[in-house]
N, C-alpha and C positions, 0 to 999 in steps of 0.2 A: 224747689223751683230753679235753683243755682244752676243742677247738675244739665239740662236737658240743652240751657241753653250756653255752659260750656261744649258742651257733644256739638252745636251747631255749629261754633264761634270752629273749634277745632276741624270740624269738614270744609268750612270755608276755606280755612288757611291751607290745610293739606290735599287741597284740589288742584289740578295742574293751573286752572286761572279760577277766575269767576267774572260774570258777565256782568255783576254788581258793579265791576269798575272798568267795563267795557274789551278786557283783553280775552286772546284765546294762548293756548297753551305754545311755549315758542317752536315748535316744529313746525304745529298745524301755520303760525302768523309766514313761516318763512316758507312753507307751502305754497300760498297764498300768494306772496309776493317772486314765486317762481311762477303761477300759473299768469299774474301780471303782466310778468316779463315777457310774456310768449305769447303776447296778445298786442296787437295791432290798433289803437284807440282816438283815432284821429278827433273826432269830436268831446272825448276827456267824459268819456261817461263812467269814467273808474277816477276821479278825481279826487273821491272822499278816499279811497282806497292807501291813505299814507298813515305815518304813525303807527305806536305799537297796539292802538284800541282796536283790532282788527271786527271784532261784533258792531262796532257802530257803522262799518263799512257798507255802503250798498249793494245791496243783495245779499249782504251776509246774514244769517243769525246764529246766535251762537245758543248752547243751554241754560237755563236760569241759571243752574245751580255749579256745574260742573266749568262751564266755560268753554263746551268744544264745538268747535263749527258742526252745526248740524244742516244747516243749510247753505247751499248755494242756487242764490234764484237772477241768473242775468239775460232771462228772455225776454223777446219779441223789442229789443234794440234794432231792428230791422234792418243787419248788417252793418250797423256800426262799428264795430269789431268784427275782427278778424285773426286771424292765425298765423304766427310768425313759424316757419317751414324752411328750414334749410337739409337739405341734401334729404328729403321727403320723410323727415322727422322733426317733433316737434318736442317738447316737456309739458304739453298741458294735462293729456291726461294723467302723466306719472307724478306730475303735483300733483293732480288732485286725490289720488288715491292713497297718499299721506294722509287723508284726511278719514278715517278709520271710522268715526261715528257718525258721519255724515246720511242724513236719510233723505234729503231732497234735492236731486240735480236740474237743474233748467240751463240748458245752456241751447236753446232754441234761438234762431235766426243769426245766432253766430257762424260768420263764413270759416269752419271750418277746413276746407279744402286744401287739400289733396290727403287728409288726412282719414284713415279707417276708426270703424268701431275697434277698440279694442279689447282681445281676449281675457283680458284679468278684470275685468270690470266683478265679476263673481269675487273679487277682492274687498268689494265695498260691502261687506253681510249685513250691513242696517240699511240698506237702500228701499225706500219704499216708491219711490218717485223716481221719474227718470223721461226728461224728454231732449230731444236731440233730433227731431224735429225743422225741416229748412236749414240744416247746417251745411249742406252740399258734402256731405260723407262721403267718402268712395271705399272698393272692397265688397269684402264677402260681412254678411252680418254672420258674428260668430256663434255657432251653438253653446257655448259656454255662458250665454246669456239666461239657457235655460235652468241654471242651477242657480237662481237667482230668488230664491224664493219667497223675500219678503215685499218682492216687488207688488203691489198695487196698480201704477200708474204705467205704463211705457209708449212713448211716441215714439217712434221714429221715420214719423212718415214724410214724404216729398221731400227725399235723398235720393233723385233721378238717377245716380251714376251707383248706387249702391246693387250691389251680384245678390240677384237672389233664388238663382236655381241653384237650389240644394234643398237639404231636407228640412224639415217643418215639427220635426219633432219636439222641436224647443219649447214651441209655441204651447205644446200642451203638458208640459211641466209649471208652466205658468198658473197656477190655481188660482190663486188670489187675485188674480189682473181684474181690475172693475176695468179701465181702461186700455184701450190696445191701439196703438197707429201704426200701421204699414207702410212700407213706400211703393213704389211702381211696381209689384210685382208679376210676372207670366203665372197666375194663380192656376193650380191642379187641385184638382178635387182635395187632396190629399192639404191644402194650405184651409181649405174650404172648413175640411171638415173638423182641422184640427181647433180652427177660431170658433165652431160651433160649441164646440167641447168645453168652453171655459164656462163653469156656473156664474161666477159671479160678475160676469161680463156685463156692464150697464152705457159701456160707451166706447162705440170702435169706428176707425179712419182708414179707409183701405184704397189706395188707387192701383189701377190693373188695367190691361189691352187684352187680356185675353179671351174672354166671351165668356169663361168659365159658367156652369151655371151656379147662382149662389145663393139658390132655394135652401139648402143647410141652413141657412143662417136665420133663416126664418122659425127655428126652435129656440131662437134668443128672446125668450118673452119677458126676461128683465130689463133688456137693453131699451133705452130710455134715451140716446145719444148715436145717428148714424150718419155717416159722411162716408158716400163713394164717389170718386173721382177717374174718371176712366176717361179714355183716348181713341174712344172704336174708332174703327173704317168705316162698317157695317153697321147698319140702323139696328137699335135694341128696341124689345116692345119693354112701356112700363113693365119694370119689377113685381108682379101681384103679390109675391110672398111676402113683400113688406106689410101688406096688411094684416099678418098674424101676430105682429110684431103691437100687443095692447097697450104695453107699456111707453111706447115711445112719443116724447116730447119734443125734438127735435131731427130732423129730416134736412139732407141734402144732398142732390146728387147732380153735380158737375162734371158738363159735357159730357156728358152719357151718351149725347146722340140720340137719345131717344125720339121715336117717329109715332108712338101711338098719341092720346090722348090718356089724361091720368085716372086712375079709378078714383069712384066715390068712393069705395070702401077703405082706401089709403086716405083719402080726405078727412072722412067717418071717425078716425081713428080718435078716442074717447080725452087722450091729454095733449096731439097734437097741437103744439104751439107755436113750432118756429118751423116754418117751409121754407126752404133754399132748392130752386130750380135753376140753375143759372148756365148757359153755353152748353142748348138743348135745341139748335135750331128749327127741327123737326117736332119738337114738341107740339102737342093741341092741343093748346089752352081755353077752355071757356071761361074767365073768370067768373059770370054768373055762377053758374056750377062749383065754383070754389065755394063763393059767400054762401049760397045755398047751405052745403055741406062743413062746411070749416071755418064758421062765421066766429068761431072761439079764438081764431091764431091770433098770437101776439106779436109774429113777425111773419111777414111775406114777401119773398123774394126771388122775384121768374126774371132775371136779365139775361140778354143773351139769346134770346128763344123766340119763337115765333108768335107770340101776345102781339094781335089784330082787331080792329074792328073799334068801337069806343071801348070808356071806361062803365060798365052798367049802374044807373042810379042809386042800384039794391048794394053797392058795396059800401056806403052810409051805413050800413046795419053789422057793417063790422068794428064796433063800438072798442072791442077790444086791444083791437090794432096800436100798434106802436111803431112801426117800423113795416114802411111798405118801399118794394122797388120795384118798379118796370123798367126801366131804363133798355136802350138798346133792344127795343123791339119795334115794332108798326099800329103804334098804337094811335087812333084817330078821332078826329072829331074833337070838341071841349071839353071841357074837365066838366062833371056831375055838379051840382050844388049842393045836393047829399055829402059831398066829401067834407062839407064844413061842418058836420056833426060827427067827425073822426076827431073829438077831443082829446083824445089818448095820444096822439101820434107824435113820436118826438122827432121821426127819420121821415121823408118823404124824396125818394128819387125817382123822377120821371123823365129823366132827361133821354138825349138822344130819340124822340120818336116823330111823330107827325101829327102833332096835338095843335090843334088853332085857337083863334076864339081869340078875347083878352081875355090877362091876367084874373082874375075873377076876385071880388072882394072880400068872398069867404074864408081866403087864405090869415087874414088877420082873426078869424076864430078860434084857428088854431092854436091857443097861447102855450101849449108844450114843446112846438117845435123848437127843436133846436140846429138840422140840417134842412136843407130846400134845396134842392135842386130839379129847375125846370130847361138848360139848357138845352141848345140845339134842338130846338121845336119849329114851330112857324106861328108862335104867336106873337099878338100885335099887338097896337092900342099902348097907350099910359101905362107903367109901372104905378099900380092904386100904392104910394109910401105914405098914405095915412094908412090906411090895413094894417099894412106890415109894421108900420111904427108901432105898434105895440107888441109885439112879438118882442117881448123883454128878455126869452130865452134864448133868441135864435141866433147862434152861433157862426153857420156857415149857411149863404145865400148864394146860387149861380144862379144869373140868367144870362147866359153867355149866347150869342148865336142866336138868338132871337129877332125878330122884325119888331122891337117895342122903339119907341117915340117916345116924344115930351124930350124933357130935364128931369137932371137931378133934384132933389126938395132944397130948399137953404136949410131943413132940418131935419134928422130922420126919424123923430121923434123917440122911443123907448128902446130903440135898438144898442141898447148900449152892451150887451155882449156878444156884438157881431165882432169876428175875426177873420171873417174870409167877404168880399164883396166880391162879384165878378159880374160885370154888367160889359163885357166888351161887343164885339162885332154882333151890335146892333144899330140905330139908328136914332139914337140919344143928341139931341143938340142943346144949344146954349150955352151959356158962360159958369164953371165950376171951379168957383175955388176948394184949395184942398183943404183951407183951413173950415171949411165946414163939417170936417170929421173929427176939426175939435175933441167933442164928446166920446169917439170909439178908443177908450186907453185898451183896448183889447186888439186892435186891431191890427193882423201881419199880414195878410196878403191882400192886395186890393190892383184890379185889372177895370180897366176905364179904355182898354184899348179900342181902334178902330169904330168910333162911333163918329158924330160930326159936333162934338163937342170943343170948343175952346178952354183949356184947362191953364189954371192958372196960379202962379204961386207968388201969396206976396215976399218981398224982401224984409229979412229977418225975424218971418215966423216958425219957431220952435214947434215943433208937435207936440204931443205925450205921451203918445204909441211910439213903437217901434216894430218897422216894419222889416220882414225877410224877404218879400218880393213884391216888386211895385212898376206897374205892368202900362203905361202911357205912350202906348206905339199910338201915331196917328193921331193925335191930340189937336193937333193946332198949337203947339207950345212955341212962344219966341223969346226971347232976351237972353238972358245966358242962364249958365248953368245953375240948375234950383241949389242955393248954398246952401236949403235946411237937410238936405241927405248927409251933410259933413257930421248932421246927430244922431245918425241911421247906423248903429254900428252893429248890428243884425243880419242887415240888408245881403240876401244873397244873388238874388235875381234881378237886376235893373232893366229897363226895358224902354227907352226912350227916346226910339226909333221914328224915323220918317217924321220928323218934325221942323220947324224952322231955329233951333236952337244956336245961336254965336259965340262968337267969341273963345275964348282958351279956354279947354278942359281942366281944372282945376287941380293942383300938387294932388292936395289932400285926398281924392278921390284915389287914387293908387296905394295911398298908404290903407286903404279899408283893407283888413285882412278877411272877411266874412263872406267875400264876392265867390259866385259859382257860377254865373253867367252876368255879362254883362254887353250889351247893345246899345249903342247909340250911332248906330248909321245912317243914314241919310237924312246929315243935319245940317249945320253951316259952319261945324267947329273948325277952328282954324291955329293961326299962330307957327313960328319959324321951326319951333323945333317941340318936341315931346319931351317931359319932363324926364330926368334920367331914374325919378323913382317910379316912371313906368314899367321898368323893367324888374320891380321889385312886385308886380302884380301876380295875385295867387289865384285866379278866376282860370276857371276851364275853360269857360268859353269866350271871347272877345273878338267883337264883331265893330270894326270901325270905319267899315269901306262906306262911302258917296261921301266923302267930309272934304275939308280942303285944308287938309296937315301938311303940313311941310316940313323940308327937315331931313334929316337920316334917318332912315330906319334902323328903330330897335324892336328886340325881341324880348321879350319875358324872360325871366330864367327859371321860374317856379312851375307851375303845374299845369299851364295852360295848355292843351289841346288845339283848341279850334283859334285861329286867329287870322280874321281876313283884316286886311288894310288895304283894301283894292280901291282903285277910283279918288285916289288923293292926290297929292301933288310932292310925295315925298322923291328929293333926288338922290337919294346914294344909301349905300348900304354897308355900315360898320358891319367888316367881314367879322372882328374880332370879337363883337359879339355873339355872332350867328355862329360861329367856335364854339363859343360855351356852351353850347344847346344840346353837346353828344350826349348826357344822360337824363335829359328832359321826355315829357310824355308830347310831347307835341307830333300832333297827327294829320293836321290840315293848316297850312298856310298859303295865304292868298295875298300877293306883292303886285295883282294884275291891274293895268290901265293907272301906269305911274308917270314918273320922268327919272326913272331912274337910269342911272348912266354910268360909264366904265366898264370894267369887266366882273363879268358876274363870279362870285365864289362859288365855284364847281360842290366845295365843302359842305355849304347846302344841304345838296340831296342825300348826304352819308348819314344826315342825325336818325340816331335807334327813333323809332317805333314811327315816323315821317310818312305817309299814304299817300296825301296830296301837296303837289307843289307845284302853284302858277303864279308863276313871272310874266306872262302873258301883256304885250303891247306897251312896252316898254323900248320906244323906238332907239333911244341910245344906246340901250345895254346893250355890248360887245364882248367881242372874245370867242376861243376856242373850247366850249364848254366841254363837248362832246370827247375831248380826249381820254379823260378820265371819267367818263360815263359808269365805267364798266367797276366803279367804288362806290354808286351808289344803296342805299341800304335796301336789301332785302324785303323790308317791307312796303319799299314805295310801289302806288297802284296808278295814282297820276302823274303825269308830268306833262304841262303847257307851258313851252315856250314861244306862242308862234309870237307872230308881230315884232319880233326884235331884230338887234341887226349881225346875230350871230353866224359863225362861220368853221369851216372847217368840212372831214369827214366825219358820219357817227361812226363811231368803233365799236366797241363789246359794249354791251346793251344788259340791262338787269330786264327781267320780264315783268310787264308791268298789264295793267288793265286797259288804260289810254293814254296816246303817246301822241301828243298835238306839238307837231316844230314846225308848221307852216309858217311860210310868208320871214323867211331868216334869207342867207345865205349859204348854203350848205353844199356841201360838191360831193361827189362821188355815187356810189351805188349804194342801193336799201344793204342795209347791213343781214350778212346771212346769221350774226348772233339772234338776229329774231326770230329765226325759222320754228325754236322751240319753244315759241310762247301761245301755248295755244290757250290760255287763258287772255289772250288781249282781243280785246274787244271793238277798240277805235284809232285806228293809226292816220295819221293825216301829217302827210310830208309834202303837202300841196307848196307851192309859189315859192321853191329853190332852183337849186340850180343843179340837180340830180341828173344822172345819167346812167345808161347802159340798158337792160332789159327788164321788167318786170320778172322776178324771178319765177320758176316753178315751184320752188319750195311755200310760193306763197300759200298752196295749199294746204299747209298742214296746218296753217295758224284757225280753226278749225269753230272757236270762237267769234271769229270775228263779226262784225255789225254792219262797220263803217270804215270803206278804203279810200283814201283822199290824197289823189298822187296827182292831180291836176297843175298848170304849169308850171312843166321841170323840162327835162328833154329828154326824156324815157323816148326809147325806138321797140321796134319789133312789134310782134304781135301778143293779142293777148292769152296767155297761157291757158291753155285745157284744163291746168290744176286749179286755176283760180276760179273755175265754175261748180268747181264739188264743193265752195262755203257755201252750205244750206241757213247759216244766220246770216247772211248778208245782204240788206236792206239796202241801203246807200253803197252805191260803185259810183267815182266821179274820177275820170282820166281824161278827160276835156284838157287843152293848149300843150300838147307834147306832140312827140314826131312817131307815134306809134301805127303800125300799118296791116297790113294784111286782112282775112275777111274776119268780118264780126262772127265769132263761132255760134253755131247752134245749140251747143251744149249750156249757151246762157240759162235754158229752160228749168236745169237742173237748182239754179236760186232758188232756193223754196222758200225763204222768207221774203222775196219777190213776187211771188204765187201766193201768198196768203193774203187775204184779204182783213182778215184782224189784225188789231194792232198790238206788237209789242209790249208785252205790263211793264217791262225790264226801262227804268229809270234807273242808271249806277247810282247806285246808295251800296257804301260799304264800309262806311266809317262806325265802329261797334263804338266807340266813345265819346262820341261828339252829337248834336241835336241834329245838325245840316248835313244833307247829303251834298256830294257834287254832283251839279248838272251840266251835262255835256253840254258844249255849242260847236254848229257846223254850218258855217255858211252855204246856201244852194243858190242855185244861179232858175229861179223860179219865175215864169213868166216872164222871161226877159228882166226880170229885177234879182239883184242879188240880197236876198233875205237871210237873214240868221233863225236859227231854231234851235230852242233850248228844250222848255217842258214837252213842247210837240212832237220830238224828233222822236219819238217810239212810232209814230203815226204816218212819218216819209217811209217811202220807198221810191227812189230815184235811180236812173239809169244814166248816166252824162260821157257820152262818148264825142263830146263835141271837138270842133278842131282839129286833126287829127287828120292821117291822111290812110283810113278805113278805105275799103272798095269793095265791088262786089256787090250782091243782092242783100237788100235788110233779112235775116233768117225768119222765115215765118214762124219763129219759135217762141221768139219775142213778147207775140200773143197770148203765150202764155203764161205772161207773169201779169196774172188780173188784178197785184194790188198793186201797180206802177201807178203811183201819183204824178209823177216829174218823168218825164222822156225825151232826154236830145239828143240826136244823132247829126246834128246841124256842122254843115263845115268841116266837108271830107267827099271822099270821092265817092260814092254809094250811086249806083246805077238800079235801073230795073224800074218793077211796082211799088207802093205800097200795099204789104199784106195785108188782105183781107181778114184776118186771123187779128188786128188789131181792132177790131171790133168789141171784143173780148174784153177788153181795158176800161171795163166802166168804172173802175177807180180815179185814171186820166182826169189832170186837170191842166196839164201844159205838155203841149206835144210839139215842138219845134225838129223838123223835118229840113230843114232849107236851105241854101248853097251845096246843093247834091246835082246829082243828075239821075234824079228819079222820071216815070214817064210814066203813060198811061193815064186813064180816069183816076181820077180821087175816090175808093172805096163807097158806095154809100153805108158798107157798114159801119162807118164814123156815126152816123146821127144815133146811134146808139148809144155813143158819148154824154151822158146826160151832165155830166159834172166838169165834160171839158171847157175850162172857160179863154186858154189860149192855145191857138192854132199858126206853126207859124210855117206856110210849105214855101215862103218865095224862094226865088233864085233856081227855078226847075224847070224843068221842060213838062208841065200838063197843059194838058189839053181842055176844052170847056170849063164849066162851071164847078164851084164847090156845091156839092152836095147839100139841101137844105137839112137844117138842123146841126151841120157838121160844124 
């Protein structure tokens, strides 16, 4: 008996490792710690990954006996990692492929990017697994993949950027594949037929726009696992040939498009378990007809689609159910009372539809659930939290967006593995304290926002949870700041907004490194100056505008993005800080409605990756910004200085989306560096002191929306170029010295003549939650109104002022979505056109200090929306027209 277990003692030793004492052999460890290096891991999800035990590592496993990594498993990290990429090379796959006995790769949801498949992967000859899968791959997939032949497993689907017209031959050297994922491919027959080909195919993922047909695939009668994903134009009818497919237990095809109604016989299907219909608009759906036929699924899920009408009582008889979604369709009427004999069900989303009724008390039957979501419904009445208190599994709860009432319970009975609460914008009242969630140690996110609750926190209560986002917009909160978040060191999302909140923002609060957004605007926080380890803040987003801070403004140095401080009472600006900012991400700052004063650091607008930048109404800030315009960065898209008291001419100009310097001191002429920005959209150099002509060139800016050159001292006439902007909604040159006749070629505005409104709200920030929204003040009804969200919906004409002459063109008339029309305050002779009849958009037509003559139209009373009319100072005659 000596001898056998000398022979064991002696393989252990003479193994390159053994996993008995957790190492792998020193190439493969130093592999390992190359493929490390070359990965991007901001959240420390490779943490365990140090020392020489490289098998205990995460994701790793190594072989019992021998010691060598055979596996590598770091998927569906949902881009937590990433790919370190310089000069469009990387070391990770060339680690990896040190790794010689390796048979299972997952490196799914890893970004990847810019990086290709590559061709030596046939390097790895024990590879049975292999996904790669959401990594944003780019390139050609390589045929060398098909000499890969011990492969079983291979994903590499939804890799949008990945080349896939080439040939397809690979695909059928593949024998042994049970599994196959594709990515977007333009599929030919020839792709079609080659995946039909594989026998042992039991589960494939294919996304495609090309229409192919892909009846082939319907001789798959092992396959047991199907997911297509397409992107048509063109409506598809259901698939039929899926019905030959006996063997199949799960089903999904997203955004297909599809326009018919689904067959019974796909329904029929004898092991059908899990149905995924999801972003199928056109789909028609009977759900009857589902339960009917398919009363076996153990998952059902149609979002996205067109699901109408109520929910049918008979769906109680789908006993087996676990996981049901409707969400995001037109679903009507109450929920069934049948549905409280769906004891199986652990998922249940309904959210997004037009479901009414109250909450129903059957929901507390349910004791599997462990998700709920009834969000954004229209239902009413009491949240029943005796029900739901016994729901001891239930995890995740929305009722967000709802019309529900009452209060919260002082207890929520059995809920104790709730981790998500979301009861915001609905209509929740009374007095909540937080410590009534005591009980939830599971609980991270909780949203309480917008309801008419008073929420309240005592002083010096400790939680037991730890929360990562904690959502109190609109609370009724006052006294200062809640000191129990100084134990929240989690916390990523803070949100405690529009409340009554005093006093100073606390040190401690900046030193949280955890923060990914954070708000607390319009509060009452106040105090001389900002702590200086604000500036040590790691939050992308920071939102502090309606408070009353004072002080100098600083800026973050770390990773923040979005950062408004608008509407404070900060005066002055350490340039020296806003210096340090050239390799920061910062994409939106907001300095608007200050007291800031001195001259502004031009430096500013230069920091890399900068979009939006308002200084706006800022009455003392001076100086000659404008000289050095022309060093701003590249990437800026806004810039609002008006309301200050700046001076000078603009010079060389970066091209920008909107360019608001009204109401400064500015001299000179529109600068002709703008001629070639036909990407801007809103220029408004209104209430300077500009001079000379409206240029010609203004036509090429081709984009444009909104032109706001109102009092300056522009002369001449208006150019014939500037009637070819077919997006231009708002024209305002009202109090200048501009003259000659109003051209008829006005007719050609066609976003003038349209009577629908513009969708185009600038939003362009790709890294930040907040768009900017323009404002434009219009001189409406004799009152001077600002529009912010509405201004997709003006269409205004303001030539008031001015010393116009001539006949109004009866061209006019034909911009039927003129809302706003002044021509008031110029020397304009003649009729008015009858052709302005047309105008039933019109809702202030100010005509007056003219020397207009004749009758007043009665094709005015056709005006049904006009509600001001202003002709004085004219020479008519009789009466105005009734109705007019």
């Amino acid at each position: 008996m000596a001898k056998p277990m000398c022979l064991v003692l002696f393989f252990l030793l003479a193994s390159p490792c053994s996993s008995l004492w957790g190492g792998c052999p020193p190439h493969e460890l130093s592999a390992l710690n190359l493929f490390k290096q070359h990965l991007l891991d901001p959240y420390d999800q490779l943490i365990s990954w140090k020392g020489l035990y490289c098998c205990s590592w995460k994701g790793i496993t190594c072989h019992s006996l021998t010691g060598h990594v055979v596996r590598v498993d770091l998927g569906n990290l949902l881009y937590s990692l990433s790919a370190v990429v310089r000069n469009s090379s990387s070391q990770i796959f060339p680690a990896l492929f040190q790794l010689q006995h390796l048979e299972y790769l997952d490196l799914s949801w890893i970004d990847l990017s810019p990086l290709s498949i590559p061709s030596h992967l046939p390097s790895l000859s024990t590879l049975t697994h292999l996904n790669l899968e959401w990594c944003r791959l780019t390139g050609r997939i390589p045929s060398e993949i098909g000499n890969m032949s011990h492969l079983t497993f291979l994903d590499i689907s939804f890799n949008y950027d990945l080349e896939t017209r080439q040939s397809s031959s690979w695909i059928r050297n593949l024998r042994g594949l049970e599994h196959l994922g594709l990515p977007d491919v333009n599929l030919t027959r020839d792709v079609v037929e080659s995946v039909a080909s594989l026998p042992n195919l039991t589960s494939l993922v294919m996304s495609e726009t090309s229409g192919t047909p892909l009846s082939p695939l319907g001789n798959l009668t092992s396959l047991s696992h199907l997911e297509l994903v397409g992107t048509y134009f063109t409506q598809q009818p259901f698939p039929i040939w899926i019905s030959n497919l006996t063997s199949l237990v799960s089903l999904c095809l997203g955004e297909y498009n599809i326009s018919s109604s689904m067959p019974s016989a796909v329904l029929s299907l004898p092991h059908l378990g899990n149905l995924e219909l999801y972003g199928n608009p056109g789909l028609k759906v009977n759900l009857s007809s589902i339960v009917q036929h398919a009363s076996q699924l153990s998952s059902l899920s149609i979002e996205y689609s067109d699901v109408g009408g109520v929910i049918p009582n008979s769906i109680g008889n789908m006993s087996s159910l676990t996981a049901l979604d409707l969400s995001h369709n037109n679903i009507e009427g109450s929920l069934p009372d049948s549905m409280g004999n769906m004891f199986s069900l652990t998922s249940l989303n309904l959210g997004s539809n037009n479901i009414e009724g109250n909450l129903p008390n059957f929901i507390g039957n349910l004791s599997q659930l462990e998700y709920l979501d009834l969000s954004r419904n229209s239902l009413r009445g009491n949240i029943p939290w005796s029900s739901l208190g016994g729901l001891s599994k239930l995890s995740l709860l929305f009722l967000c967006s709802n019309q529900l009432n009452g209060s919260l319970p002082y207890t929520f009975g059995n809920l104790s593995s709730l981790a998500l609460l979301d009861v915001s914008n609905n209509s929740l009242s009374g007095t909540f304290l937080l410590s009534q969630l005591e009980n939830f140690m599971k609980i991270w996110y909780l949203s309480l926002s917008n309801n008419f609750l008073r929420v309240k926190v005592e002083d010096f209560w400790i939680p037991k949870f730890q929360l990562q986002a904690l959502h109190l917009s609109s609370c009724n909160m006052d006294g200062y700041f809640p000191s129990f978040l100084s134990t929240q060191y989690n916390i990523r999302k803070l949100d405690l907004s529009i409340n009554s909140l005093s006093g100073n923002i606390p040190d401690w609060l900046w030193g949280l490194t955890s923060f990914n957004t954070l708000n607390l605007s319009c509060n009452q926080f106040g105090g001389k100056h900002l702590s200086s380890k604000f500036s040590k803040l790691s939050a992308r987003y920071v939102d502090l505008h309606r408070n009353k801070l004072q002080g100098n403004v600083l800026v973050p140095h770390s990773d923040v993005e979005f950062l408004d401080m608008s509407e404070n009472q900060f005066d002055d600006i350490i340039s020296e800080n806003i210096d340090e900012y050239g390799e920061s991400q910062l994409n939106y700052l907001s300095l608007a409605n200050n007291n800031i004063s001195g001259v502004f650091p031009h430096s500013i607008c230069e920091r890399n990756h900068l979009e939006v930048l308002d200084v706006s109404n800022n009455i003392e800030l001076i100086g000659n910004f404008f000289a050095s315009f022309g060093n701003c960065s590249s990437t800026l898209k806004v810039l609002n200085l008006e309301n200050n008291n700046l001076e000078g001419e603009i010079g060389r100009m970066v091209c920008l989306q909107t360019l608001n310097l009204g109401g400064n001191k500015l001299q000179g002429t529109i600068p002709s560096s703008l001629q070639n920005c036909t990407s801007l959209d809103i220029l408004d150099l209104g209430y300077n002191n500009m001079q000379g002509t409206v240029p010609n060139w203004i036509g090429n800016l081709i984009g444009l929306r909104i032109l706001v050159l109102r009092s300056n001292k522009f002369k001449g006439g208006i150019p014939l170029e500037l009637t070819k902007l077919e997006n231009l909604q708002i024209l305002i040159l009202s109090n200048n010295n501009l003259s000659g006749a109003i051209p008829s070629s006005l007719r050609n505005l066609r976003a003038m003549a349209n009577q629908t409104e513009s969708a185009k709200v600038l939003e362009f920030l790709n890294s930040s939650s907040m768009p900017y929204l323009d404002k434009i003040e219009i001189n409406n009804k004799g009152l001077f109104l600002e529009y912010v969200k509405s201004l997709a919906l003006v269409r205004c004409l303001d030539l008031s002022s001015n010393n116009f002459s001539g006949d109004i063109p009866q061209e006019i008339g034909f911009l039927i979505g003129l809302r706003i029309l002044n021509l008031s305050r110029n020397l304009l002779h003649g009729k008015i056109p009858t052709y302005f009849g047309n105008l039933v958009q019109l809702e202030s037509l100010d005509l007056s200090d003219n020397s207009l003559v004749g009758n007043i139209p009665t094709e005015l009373q056709s005006l049904t929306f006009l509600s001001y009319l202003n002709i004085s100072c004219n020479n008519f005659p009789g009466r105005i027209p009734q109705g007019a």
